[in-house]
C-alpha positions in Angstrom: 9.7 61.7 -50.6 8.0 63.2 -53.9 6.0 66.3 -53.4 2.8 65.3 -55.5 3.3 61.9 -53.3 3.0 63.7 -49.9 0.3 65.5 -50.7 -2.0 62.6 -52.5 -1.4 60.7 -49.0 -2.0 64.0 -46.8 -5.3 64.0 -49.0 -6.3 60.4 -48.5 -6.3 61.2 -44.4 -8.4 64.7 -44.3 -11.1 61.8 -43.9 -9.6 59.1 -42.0 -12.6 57.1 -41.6 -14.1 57.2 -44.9 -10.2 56.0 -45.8 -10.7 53.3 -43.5 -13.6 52.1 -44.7 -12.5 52.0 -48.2 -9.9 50.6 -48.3 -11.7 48.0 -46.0 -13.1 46.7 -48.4 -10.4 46.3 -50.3 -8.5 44.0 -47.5 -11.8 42.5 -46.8 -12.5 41.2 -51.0 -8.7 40.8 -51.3 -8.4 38.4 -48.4 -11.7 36.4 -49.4 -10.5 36.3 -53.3 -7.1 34.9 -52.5 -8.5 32.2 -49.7 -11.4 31.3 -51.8 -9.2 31.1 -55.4 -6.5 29.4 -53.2 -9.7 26.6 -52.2 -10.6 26.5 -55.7 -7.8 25.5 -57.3 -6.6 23.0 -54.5 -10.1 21.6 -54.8 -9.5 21.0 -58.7 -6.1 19.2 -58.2 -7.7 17.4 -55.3 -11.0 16.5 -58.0 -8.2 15.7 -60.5 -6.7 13.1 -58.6 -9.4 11.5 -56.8 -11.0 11.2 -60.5 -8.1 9.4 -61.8 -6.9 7.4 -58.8 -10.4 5.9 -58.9 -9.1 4.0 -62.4 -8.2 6.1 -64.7 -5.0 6.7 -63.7 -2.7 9.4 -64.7 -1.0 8.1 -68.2 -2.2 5.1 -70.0 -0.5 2.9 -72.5 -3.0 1.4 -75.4 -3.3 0.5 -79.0 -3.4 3.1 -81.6 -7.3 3.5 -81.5 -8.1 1.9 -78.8 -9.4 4.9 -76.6 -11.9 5.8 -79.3 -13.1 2.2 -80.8 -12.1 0.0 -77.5 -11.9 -3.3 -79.8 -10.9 -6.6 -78.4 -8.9 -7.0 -81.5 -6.8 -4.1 -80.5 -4.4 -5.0 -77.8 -0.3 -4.5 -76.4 1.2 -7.7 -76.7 3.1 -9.3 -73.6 1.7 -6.7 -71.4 2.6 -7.9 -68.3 6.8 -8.0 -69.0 6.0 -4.7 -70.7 4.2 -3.6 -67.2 7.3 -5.3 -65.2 10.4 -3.5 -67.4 8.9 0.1 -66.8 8.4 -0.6 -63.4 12.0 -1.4 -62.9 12.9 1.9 -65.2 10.2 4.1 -63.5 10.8 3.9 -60.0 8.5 6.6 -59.1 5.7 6.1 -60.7 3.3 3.0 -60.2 2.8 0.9 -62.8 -0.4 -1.8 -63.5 -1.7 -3.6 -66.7 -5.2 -4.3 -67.6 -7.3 -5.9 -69.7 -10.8 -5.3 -70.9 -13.9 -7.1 -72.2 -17.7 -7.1 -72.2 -19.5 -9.9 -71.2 -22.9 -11.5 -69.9 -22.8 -12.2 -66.4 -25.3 -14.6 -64.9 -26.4 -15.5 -61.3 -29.2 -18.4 -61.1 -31.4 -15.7 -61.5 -30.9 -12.9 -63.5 -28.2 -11.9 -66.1 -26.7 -8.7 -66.9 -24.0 -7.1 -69.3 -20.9 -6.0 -67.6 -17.5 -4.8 -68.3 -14.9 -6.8 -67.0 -11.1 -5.8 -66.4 -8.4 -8.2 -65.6 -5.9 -6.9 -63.0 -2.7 -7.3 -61.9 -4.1 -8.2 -57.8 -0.2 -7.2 -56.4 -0.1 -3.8 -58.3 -4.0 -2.5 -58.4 -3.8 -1.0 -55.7 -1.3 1.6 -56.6 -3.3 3.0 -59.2 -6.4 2.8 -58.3 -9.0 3.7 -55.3 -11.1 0.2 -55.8 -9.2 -2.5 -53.9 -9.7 0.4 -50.8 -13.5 0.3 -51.3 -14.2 -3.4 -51.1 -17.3 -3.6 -48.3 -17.6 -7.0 -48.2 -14.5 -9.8 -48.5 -11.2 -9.3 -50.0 -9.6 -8.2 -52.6 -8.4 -10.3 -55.7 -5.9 -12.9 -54.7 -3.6 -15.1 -57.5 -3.2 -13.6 -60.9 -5.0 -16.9 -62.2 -7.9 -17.8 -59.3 -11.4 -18.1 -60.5 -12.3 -15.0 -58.4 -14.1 -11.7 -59.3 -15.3 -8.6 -57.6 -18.2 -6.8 -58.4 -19.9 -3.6 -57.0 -22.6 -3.3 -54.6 -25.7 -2.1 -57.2 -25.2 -5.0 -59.1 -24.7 -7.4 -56.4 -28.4 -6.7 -55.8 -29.7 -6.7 -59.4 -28.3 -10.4 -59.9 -29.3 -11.0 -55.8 -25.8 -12.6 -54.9 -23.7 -12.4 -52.0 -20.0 -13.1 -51.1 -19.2 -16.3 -52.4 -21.4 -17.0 -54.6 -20.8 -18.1 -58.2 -21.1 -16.5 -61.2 -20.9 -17.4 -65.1 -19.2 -15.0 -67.8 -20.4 -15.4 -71.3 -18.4 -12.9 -73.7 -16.1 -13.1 -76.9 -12.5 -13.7 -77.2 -9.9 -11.7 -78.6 -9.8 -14.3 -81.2 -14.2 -14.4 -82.5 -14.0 -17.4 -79.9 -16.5 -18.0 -77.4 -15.1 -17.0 -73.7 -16.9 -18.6 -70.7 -15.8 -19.1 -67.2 -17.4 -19.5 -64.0 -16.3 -17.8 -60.7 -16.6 -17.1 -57.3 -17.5 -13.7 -55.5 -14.8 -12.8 -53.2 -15.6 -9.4 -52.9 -18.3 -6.4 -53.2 -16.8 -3.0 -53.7 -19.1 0.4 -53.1 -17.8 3.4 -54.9 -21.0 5.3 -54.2 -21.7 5.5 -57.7 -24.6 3.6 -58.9 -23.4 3.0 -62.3 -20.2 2.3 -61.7 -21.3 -0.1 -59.3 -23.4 -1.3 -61.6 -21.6 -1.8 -64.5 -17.7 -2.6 -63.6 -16.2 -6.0 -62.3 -12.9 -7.2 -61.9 -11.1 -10.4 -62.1 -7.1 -11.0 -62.1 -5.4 -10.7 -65.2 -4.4 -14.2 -65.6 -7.9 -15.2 -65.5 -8.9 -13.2 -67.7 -5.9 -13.4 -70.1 -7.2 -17.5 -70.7 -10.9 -17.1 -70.6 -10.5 -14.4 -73.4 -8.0 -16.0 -75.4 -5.7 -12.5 -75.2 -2.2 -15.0 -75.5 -0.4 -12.5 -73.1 -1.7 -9.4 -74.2 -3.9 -6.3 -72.7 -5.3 -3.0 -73.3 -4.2 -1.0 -70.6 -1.0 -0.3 -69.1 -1.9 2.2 -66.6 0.5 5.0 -64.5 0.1 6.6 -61.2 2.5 9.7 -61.6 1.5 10.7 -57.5 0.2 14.0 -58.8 -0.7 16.1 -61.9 2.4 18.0 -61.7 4.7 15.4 -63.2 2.3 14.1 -65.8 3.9 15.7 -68.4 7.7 14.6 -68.3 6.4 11.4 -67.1 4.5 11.2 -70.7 8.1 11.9 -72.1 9.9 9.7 -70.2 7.6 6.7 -71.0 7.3 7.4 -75.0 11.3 6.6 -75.1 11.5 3.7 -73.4 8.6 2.4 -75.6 9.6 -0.8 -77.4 10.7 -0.4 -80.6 8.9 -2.9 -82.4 5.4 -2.1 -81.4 3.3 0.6 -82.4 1.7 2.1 -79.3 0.8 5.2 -78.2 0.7 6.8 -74.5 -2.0 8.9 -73.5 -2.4 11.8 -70.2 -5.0 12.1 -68.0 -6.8 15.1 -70.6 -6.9 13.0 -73.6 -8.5 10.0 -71.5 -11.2 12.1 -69.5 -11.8 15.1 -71.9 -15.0 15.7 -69.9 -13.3 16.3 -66.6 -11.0 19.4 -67.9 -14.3 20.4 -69.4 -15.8 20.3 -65.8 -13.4 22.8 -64.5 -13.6 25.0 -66.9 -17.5 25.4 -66.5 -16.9 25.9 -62.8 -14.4 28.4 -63.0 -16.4 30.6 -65.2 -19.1 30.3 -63.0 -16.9 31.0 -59.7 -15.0 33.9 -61.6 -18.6 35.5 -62.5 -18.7 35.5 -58.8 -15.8 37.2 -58.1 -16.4 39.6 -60.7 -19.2 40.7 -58.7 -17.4 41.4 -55.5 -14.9 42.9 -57.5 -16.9 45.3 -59.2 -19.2 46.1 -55.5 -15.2 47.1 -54.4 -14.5 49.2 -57.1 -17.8 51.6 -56.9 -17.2 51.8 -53.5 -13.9 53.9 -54.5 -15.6 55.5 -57.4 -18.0 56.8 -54.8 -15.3 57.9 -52.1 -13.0 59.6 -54.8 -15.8 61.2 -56.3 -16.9 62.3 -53.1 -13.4 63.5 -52.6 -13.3 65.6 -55.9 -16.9 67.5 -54.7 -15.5 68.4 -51.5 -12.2 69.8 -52.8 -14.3 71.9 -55.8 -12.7 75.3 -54.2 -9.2 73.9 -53.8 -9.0 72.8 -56.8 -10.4 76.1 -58.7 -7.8 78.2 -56.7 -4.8 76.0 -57.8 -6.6 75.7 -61.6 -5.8 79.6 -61.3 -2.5 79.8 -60.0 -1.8 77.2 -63.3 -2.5 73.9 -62.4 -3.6 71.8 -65.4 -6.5 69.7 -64.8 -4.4 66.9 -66.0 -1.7 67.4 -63.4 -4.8 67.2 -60.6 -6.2 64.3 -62.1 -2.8 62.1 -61.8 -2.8 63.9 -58.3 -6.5 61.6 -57.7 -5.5 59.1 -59.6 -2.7 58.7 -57.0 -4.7 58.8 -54.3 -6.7 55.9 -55.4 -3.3 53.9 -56.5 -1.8 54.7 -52.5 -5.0 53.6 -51.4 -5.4 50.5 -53.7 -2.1 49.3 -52.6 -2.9 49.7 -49.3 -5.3 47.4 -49.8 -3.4 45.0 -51.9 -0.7 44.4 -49.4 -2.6 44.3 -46.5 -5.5 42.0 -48.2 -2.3 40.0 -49.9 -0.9 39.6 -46.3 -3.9 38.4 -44.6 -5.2 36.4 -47.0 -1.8 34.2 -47.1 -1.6 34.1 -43.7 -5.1 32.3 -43.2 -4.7 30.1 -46.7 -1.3 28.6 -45.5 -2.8 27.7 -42.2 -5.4 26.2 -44.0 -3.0 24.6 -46.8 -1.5 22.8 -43.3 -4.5 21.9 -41.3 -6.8 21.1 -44.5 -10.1 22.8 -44.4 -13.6 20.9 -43.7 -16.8 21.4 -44.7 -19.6 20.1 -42.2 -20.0 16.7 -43.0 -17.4 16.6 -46.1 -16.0 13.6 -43.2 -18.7 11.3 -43.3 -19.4 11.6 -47.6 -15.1 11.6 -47.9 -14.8 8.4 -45.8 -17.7 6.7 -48.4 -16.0 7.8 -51.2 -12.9 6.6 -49.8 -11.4 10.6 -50.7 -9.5 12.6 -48.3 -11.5 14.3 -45.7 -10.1 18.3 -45.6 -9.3 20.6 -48.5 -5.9 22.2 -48.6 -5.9 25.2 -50.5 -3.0 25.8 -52.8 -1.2 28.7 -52.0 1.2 30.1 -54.9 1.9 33.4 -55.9 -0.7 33.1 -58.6 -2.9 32.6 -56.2 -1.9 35.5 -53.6 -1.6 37.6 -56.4 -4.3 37.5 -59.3 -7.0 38.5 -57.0 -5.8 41.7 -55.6 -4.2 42.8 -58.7 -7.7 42.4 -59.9 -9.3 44.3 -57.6 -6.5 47.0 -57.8 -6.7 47.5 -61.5 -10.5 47.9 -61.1 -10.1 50.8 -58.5 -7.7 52.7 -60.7 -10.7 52.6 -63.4 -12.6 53.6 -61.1 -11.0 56.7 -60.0 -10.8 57.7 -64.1 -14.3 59.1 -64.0 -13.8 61.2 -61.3 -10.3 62.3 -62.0 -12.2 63.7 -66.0 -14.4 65.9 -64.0 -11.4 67.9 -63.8 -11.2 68.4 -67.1 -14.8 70.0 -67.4 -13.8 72.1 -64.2 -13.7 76.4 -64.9 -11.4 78.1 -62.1 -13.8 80.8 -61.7 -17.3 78.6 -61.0 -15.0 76.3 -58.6 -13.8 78.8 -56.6 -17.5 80.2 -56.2 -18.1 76.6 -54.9 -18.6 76.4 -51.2 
């Protein structure tokens, strides 16, 4: 073993308690950084999905322009064999058209102005969380049954139950006035009043004749079963595009812009946070090394005699905090993965998070994700910030004169 290392540990245990202490709190913010980072990002993946599982969906094929203008006007032709040929090409992924329109609905009472989607009833539920949040009734049925499904706040604006009929009043792909009258067969509650408010669905058929659309949609929308293979399942779907339509394919980013936006504010937040702990760790070393220099004034001054260059003593404490900062990492590392991939395999719960999960129709635990980002980034942090703060100390050295240390008692 290296001399200078044998005696920068024999130093670090004159004062085994104050040691202990230290680097304490080093295991202590190392083990809460990597669980809590861990939560964080599993939390993001887990916000990712349930966001886009609720309609959005992953991928999304539409008209050039579309996403920005959402025309009528601007549709994919024969949607549903276009829907039908990737599904048979992208086994893994799951695959369902759309259409979209606004319209006027009406009760006997009141009217109010809706989207309204038409849906593919067999394939819906693979890509999205509605069909799963239907309160009242069913679910869409035939792909050309006067049927429709609206939310729960707007059920009670137009004062309608299961059912009950209602009349559409919009404009066809063609100028052409689009009417048709249906029956409720189900009332979805998302938990969201303006979603619920605003969104109905009827089956794609339907909607296909009342709006004149002669076989074409707007959407056709991909579930890629995670964020993780997003990217080459972009790829994959931009070559198998046909070759005779001009179409584009758009990820999960490009269609909710807001949501990476989201993140991003939370993380800055959260990181503050951690900066905090981080920097309450690393003046608790500056204050135990510094401590450690003003005990050792009189060692130090005799060796500064014999030759020692104040440089040479200040790696020697700059050592001292790297053993010690290590210690920390590994053991804070260590623990820290042990309890986030319990965690990752039991989930973790908040109280309560079952009850609002179950009407949200979301998973009811957390998994963390644990990665060697994650077990790593924090207690690298944290030991880069106690080797700063051992610099101060270690340049006291530096304004050190042999003679006035030794005198030191």
């Amino acid at each position: 073993m290296n001399l200078v290392f044998r005696l920068a540990w024999r130093n670090l245990w004159r004062h085994p308690r104050r040691t202990w202490l230290t680097t304490g709190a080093m295991v202590f913010s190392n083990t809460l950084l990597v669980f809590m980072i861990a939560l964080q990002f599993g939390m993001y993946d887990l916000m990712i999905d349930n966001t886009l599982q609720a309609f959005t969906g992953h991928l999304q094929i539409q008209a050039p322009g579309y996403k920005d203008d959402q025309k009528m006007r601007q549709t994919v032709a024969d949607i549903v064999p276009l829907a039908e040929s990737l599904r048979a090409e992208l086994t893994t992924a799951s695959i369902a058209a759309r259409g979209t329109a606004f319209a006027l609905v009406s009760s006997e009472e009141r009217s109010y102005g809706i989207a309204v989607f038409g849906v593919e009833p067999e394939f819906e539920s693979n890509v999205s969380t509605i069909p799963g949040l239907i309160s009242k009734g069913r679910f869409l049925g035939a792909s050309d049954a006067a049927e429709i499904i609206i939310g729960a706040a707007l059920a009670r604006n137009l004062r309608v139950d299961l059912g009950d009929e209602l009349t559409l009043l919009g404009s066809g792909r063609d100028g052409s006035f689009a009417a048709a009258v249906v029956n409720i067969v189900g009332i979805f509650d998302s938990g969201v009043a303006d979603f619920d408010r605003s969104m109905t669905e009827i089956p794609l058929g339907l909607f296909q004749d009342v709006f004149y659309m002669n076989g074409s949609g707007h959407h056709v929308v991909f579930d890629a079963g995670g964020i993780d293979g997003v990217a080459e399942l972009q790829s994959r779907v931009g070559s198998l595009l046909p070759p005779g339509q001009d179409l584009v394919v758009h990820d999960w980013d490009a269609l909710q812009p807001g949501l990476k936006q989201a993140i991003k504010a939370d993380m800055s937040s959260a990181f503050f946070m951690y900066g905090i702990l981080v920097i309450l760790v690393a003046f608790s070393v500056l204050n135990t090394q510094l401590m450690s220099v003003l005990e050792r004034t009189h060692e130090f001054g005799i060796v500064m005699s014999l030759g020692l260059t104040p440089g040479r003593l200040g790696r020697l404490v700059l050592l001292e905090t790297a053993i010690m900062g290590a210690l920390g990492l590994i053991l804070g590392a260590i623990l820290g993965g042990v309890i986030t991939f319990w965690l990752g395999i039991r989930g973790f719960a908040y109280p309560g998070m079952e009850e609002l999960a179950a009407k949200f129709n979301l998973p009811a635990r957390f998994f963390p994700q644990v990665s060697a980002m994650t077990l790593l980034i924090g207690p690298a942090v944290v030991f880069l910030f106690t080797l700063l703060a051992a610099v101060y100390p270690a340049l006291r050295l530096h304004r050190l004169h042999p003679v006035e240390a030794m005198r030191a008692v």
